[in-house]
C-alpha positions in Angstrom: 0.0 0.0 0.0 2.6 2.3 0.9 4.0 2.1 -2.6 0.6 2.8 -4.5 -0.2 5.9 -1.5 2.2 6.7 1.0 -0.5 9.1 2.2 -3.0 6.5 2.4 -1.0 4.3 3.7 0.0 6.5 6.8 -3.6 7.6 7.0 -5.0 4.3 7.6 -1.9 3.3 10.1 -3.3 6.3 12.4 -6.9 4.8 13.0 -7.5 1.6 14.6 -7.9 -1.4 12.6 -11.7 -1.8 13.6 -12.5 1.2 11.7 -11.1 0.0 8.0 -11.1 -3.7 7.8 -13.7 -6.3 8.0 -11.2 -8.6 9.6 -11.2 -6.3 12.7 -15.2 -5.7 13.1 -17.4 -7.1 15.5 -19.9 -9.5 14.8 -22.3 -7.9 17.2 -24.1 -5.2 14.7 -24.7 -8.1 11.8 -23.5 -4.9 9.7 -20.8 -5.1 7.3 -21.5 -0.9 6.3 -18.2 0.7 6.0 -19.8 3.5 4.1 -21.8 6.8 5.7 -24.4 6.8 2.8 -27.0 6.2 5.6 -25.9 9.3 6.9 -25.6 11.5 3.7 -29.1 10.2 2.5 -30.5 11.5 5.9 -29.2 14.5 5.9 -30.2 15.1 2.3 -33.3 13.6 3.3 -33.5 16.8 6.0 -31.9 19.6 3.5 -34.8 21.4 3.7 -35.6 21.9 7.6 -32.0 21.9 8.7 -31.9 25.8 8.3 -35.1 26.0 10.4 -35.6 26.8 14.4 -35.3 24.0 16.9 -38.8 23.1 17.0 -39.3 23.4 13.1 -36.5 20.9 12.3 -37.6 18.2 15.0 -41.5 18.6 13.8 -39.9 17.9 10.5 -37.8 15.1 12.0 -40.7 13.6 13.9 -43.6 13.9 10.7 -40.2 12.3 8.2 -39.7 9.4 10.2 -43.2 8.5 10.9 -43.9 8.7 7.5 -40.6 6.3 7.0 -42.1 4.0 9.6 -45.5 4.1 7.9 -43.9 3.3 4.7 -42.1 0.1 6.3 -45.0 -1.2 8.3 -46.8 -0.9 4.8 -44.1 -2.8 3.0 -43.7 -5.3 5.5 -47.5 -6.4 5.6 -47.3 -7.4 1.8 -44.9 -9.6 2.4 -45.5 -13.2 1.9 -42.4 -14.5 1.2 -41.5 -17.1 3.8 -39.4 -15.7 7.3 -36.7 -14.3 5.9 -36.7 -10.4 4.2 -37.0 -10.0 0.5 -33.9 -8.7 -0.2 -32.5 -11.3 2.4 -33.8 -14.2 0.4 -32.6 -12.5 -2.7 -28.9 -12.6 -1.5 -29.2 -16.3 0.4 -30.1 -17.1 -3.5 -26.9 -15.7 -4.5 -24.6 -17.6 -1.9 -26.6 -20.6 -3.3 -25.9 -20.6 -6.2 -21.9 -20.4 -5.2 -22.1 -22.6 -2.9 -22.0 -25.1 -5.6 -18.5 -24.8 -5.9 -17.4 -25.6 -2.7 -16.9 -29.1 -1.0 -17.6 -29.4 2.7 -15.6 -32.1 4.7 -16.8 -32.8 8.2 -14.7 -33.6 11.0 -17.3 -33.7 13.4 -21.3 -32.8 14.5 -20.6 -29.1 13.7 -17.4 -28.2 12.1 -16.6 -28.2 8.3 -13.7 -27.5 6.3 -15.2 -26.3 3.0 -12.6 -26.4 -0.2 -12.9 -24.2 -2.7 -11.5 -23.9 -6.3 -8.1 -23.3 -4.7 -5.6 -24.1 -2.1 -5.7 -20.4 -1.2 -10.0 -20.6 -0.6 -10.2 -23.3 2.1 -12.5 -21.8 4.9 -13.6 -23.5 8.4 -17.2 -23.5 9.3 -18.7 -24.2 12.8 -22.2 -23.7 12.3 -22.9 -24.4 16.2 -21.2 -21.5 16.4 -22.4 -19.6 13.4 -19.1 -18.6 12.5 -16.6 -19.2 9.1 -13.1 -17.9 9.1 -14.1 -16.2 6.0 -16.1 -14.2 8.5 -18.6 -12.6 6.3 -21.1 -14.5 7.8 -19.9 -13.8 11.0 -19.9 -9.9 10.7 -23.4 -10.0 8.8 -25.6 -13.2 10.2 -26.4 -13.9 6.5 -25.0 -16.9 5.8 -22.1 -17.2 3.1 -21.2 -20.0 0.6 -19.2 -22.0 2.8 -21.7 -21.6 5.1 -24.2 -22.7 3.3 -22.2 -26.0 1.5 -21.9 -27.4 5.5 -25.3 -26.2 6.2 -26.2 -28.2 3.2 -23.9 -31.3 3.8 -25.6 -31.3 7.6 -29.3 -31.5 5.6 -30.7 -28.2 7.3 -32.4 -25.6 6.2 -30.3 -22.3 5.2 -33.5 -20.1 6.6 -32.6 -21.8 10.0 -29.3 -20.1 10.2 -30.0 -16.5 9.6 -29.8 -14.2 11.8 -33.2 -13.1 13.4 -32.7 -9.9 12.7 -33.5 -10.5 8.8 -36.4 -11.8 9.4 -39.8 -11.1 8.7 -41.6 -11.0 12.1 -38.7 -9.1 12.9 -38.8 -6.4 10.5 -42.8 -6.2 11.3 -42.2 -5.4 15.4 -39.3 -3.0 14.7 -41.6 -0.8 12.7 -45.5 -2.5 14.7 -45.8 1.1 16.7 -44.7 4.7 16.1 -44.2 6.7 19.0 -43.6 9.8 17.0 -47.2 11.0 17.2 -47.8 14.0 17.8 -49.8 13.1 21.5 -46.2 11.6 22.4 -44.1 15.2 21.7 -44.1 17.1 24.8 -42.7 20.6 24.2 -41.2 22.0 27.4 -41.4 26.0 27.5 
C-alpha cells in the first residue's frame, strides 16, 4: 500500500484497525457498512428543515420518520415471502448458487472444512457457532457459501441459520408502533 499511496497508507496506520477492515469488526451489529451513505441520504433527506428553528427541524424530523415507519410497516405487511426479508432471500439465492462450488468435509457434528477452487480458498465452518473464518457471515448473520455447503452437507435448512434480525416477524415489530405522534411530543417551555 505504501507504494501505491504513502499518504494513504500513513492515514490508515493512524486509525485503529476496527475502523477500515472487515477482519477487525465485531460480529455484534450483523452490519458489514463501511460507508456513511445512511448518513448522507438523511441529511439530504433533511436539507430542507435543517436551516429551520429548533422546534421546526424536530417537527420535520418527527412527521419524516413517521412517514418512513409508515412506509415500512406498509411494505412489511405485503410480504409473503416465507421468514426471511426480500432482499434477504434474494442474497441467500446468490450464496446458493456459489455454494456449488465448494466441498464441505466434516470432522465432526458441527465443524466443516469447506474447499474451494483453490488451495488459497479453504475456509472452516462451525455452524454451532455460526461462525466461518471467511467471516462474512460472522460480521453480517447472512450466511455465506461455505456456510451454506456445510449447512447443506448437515441436511438443514439455510432459513434456520439467519440471523433473526433479517427476518420477517422481525422487520414487522421494529416498525408495529410509532411513538412519533404527535400526543407523544411534549414541548417544554
Amino acid at each position: 500500500m505504501y507504494e501505491l499511496d504513502a499518504e494513504a497508507a500513513t492515514w490508515l496506520n493512524e486509525k485503529a484497525p476496527s475502523e477500515w477492515t472487515k477482519s477487525h469488526f465485531s460480529s455484534g451489529a450483523k452490519c458489514d457498512v463501511l460507508l456513511n451513505n445512511m448518513c448522507e441520504s438523511f441529511n439530504n433527506m433533511i436539507l430542507d428543515a435543517r436551516d429551520k428553528p429548533i422546534i421546526t427541524l424536530l417537527e420535520k424530523l418527527r412527521y419524516l420518520l413517521m412517514a418512513r415507519f409508515q412506509a415500512n410497516r406498509d411494505k412489511a405487511e405485503r410480504w409473503n415471502l416465507g421468514n426471511i426479508c426480500p432482499q434477504i432471500k434474494s442474497l441467500l439465492h446468490k450464496n446458493e448458487s456459489a455454494a456449488t462450488a465448494c466441498i464441505p468435509r466434516k470432522p465432526n457434528m458441527w465443524n466443516y472444512e469447506i474447499l474451494g477452487s483453490s488451495t488459497a480458498d479453504n475456509w472452516v465452518v462451525d455452524l454451532q457457532n455460526r461462525k466461518c473464518s471467511y467471516r462474512n457471515w460472522t460480521i453480517t448473520g447472512i450466511s455465506c457459501k461455505h456456510a451454506i455447503s456445510a449447512i447443506w452437507a448437515k441436511h438443514d435448512d439455510v432459513i434456520d441459520y439467519v440471523d433473526d434480525c433479517y427476518k420477517v416477524d422481525t422487520y414487522r415489530k421494529i416498525y408495529e408502533k410509532s411513538y412519533l405522534s404527535y400526543q407523544w411530543v411534549t414541548i417544554a417551555g
